[in-house]
C-alpha positions as CSV (number, residue, x, y, z in Angstrom):
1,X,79.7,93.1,118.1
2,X,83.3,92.5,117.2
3,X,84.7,89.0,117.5
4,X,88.8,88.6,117.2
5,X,89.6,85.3,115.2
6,X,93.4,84.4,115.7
7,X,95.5,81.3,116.6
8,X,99.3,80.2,115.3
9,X,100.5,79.0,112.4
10,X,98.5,76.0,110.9
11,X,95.5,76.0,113.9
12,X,92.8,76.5,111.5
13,X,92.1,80.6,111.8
14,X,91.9,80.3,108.4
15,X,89.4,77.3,108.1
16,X,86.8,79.1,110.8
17,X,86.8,82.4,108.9
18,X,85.9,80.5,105.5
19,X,83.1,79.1,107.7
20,X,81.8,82.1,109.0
21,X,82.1,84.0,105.4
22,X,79.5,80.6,103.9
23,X,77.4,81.3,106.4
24,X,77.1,85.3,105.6
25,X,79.2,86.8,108.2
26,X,81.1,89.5,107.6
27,X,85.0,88.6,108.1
28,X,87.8,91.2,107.8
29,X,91.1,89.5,107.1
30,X,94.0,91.4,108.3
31,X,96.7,89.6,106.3
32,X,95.1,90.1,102.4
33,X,93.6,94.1,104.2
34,X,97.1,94.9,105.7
35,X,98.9,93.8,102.0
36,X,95.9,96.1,100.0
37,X,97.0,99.4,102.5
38,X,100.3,98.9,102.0
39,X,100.3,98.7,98.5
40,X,97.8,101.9,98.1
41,X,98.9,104.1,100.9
42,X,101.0,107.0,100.1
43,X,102.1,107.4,103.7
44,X,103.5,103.9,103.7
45,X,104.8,103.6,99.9
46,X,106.7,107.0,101.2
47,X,108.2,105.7,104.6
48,X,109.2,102.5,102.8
49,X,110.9,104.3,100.0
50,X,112.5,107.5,102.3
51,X,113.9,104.0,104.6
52,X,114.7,101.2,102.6
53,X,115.3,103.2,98.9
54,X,114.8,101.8,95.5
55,X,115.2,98.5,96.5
56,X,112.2,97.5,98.6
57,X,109.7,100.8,97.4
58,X,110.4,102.4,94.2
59,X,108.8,105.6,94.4
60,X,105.5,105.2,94.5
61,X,105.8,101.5,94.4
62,X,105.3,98.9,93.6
63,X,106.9,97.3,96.6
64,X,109.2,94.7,96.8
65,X,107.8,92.1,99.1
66,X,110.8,89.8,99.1
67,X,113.7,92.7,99.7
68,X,111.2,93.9,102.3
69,X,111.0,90.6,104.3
70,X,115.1,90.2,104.3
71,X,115.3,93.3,105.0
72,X,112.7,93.3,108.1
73,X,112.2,89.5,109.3
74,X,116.1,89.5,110.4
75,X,115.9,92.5,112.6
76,X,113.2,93.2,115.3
77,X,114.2,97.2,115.2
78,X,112.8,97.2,111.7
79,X,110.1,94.7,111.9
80,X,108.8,96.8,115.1
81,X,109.0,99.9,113.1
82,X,107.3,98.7,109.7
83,X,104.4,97.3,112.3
84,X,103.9,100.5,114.0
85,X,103.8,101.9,110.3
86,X,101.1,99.5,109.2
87,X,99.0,98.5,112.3
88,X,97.8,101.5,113.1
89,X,96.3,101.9,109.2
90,X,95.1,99.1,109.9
91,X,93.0,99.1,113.2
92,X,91.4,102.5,111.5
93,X,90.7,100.6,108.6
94,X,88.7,98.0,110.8
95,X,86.9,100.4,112.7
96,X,85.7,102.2,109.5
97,X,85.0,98.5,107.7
98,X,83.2,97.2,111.2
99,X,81.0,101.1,111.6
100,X,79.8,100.5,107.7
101,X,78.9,96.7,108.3
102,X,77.4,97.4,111.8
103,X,75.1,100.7,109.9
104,X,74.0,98.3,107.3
105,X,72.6,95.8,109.7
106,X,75.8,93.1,110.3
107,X,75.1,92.0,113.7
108,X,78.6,90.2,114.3
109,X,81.6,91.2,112.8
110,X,84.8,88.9,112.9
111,X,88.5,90.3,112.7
112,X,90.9,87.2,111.6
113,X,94.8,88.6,112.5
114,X,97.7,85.7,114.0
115,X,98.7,89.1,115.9
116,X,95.5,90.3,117.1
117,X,97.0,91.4,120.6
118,X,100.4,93.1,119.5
119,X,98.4,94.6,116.6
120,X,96.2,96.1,119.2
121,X,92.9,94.5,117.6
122,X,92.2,92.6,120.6
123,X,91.4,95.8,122.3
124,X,88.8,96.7,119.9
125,X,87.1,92.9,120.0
126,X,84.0,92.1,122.1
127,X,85.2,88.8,121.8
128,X,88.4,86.9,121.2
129,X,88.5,83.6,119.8
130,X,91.3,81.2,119.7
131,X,91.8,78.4,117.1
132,X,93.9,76.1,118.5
133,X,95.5,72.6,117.1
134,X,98.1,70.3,118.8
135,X,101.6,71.0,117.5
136,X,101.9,67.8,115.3
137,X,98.5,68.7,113.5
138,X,99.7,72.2,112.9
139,X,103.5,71.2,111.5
140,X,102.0,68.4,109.0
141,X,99.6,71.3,108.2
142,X,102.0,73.6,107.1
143,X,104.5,71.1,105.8
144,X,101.3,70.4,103.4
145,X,101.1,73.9,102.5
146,X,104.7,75.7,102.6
147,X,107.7,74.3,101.7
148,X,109.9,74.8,105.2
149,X,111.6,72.8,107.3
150,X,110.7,71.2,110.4
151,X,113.0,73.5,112.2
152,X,111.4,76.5,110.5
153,X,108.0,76.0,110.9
154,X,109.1,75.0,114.8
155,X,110.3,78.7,115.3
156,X,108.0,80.3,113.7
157,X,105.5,78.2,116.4
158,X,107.6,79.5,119.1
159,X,108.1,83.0,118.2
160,X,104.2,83.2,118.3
161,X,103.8,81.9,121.8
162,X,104.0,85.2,123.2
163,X,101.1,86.6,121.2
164,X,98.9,83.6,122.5
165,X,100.1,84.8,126.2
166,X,99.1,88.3,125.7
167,X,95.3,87.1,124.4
168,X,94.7,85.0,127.3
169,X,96.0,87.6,129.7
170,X,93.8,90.3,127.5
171,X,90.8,91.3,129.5
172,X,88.3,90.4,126.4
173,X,85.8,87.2,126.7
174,X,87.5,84.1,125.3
175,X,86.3,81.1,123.4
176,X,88.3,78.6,122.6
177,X,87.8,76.3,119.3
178,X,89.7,73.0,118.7
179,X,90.9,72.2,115.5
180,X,92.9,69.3,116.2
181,X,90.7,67.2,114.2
182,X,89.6,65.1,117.1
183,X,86.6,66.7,117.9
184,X,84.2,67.9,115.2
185,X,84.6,71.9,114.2
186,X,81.5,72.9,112.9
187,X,79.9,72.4,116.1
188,X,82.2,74.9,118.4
189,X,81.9,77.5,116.0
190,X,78.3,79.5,117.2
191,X,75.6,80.6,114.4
């Protein structure tokens, strides 16, 4: 069984997969995963070099992550086309990761990704959970963490509304798991 961990900015994703990992199951986490192929794939270290140059992706790397993100976060033709680059190494690389931990006995296998739908990992999941947290929680959360501004962590809490849309309209089981902090965690989160 695959179960989909996601949720915005600051809900706790993060916080449930640590949780699941102490208690010995197997969590893929798409963020560090996506950063590893992108660093050791040929066919990526090659697009980002033939499109971008020296700059971001000296041949054969290594790449430079913050020419890359100006480069990509400013325009959604080039942050469509480095996703369609990297997603799809990525969903093979979680159906190879969940066929070796399913042969060697794992009966639930979690996929953590903040775009699990537009990804297209939600249509691999059995299961789809959502960690969610009321806005204020989540913006003290990453205030805590990152040093940005109200009004940037705001937008970046909008501009992932529309993933959170696409998860509840998917047609894959859904639990949802409050991490507001009013209502213990531990408990919502099934052994």
């Amino acid at each position: 069984m695959m179960i989909g961990i996601c949720g915005g900015i600051g809900s706790g994703k993060s916080v449930v997969s640590r949780i699941l990992r102490l208690r010995g199951d197997a969590v893929y986490d798409c963020d560090l995963e996506a950063k590893r192929i992108m660093d050791s794939s040929e066919e990526v270290l090659s697009a980002l070099n033939v499109r971008y140059g020296d700059a971001v992706c000296p041949s054969g790397g290594p790449i430079c992550r913050t020419e890359l993100a100006r480069r990509v976060f400013g325009s959604d033709e080039e942050r469509l086309w480095l996703n369609g680059l990297v997603h799809r190494l990525v969903r093979e690389d979680v159906a190879r990761w969940h066929a070796f931990m399913s042969a060697s006995g794992s009966r639930r296998c979690f996929v953590e990704s903040a775009i699990l739908a537009s990804s297209g990992l939600a249509a691999m999941c059995d299961e789809i959970w959502i960690v969610t947290a009321s806005e204020e929680v989540r913006i003290a959360r990453i205030k805590e963490r990152d040093s940005l501004t109200d009004e940037a962590i705001i937008s970046r809490i909008r501009s992932q509304q529309e993933e959170t849309k696409l998860i509840e309209a998917s047609e894959v089981r859904l639990r949802v798991i409050d991490n507001s902090g009013t209502i213990p965690l531990l408990p919502q989160i099934p052994t």
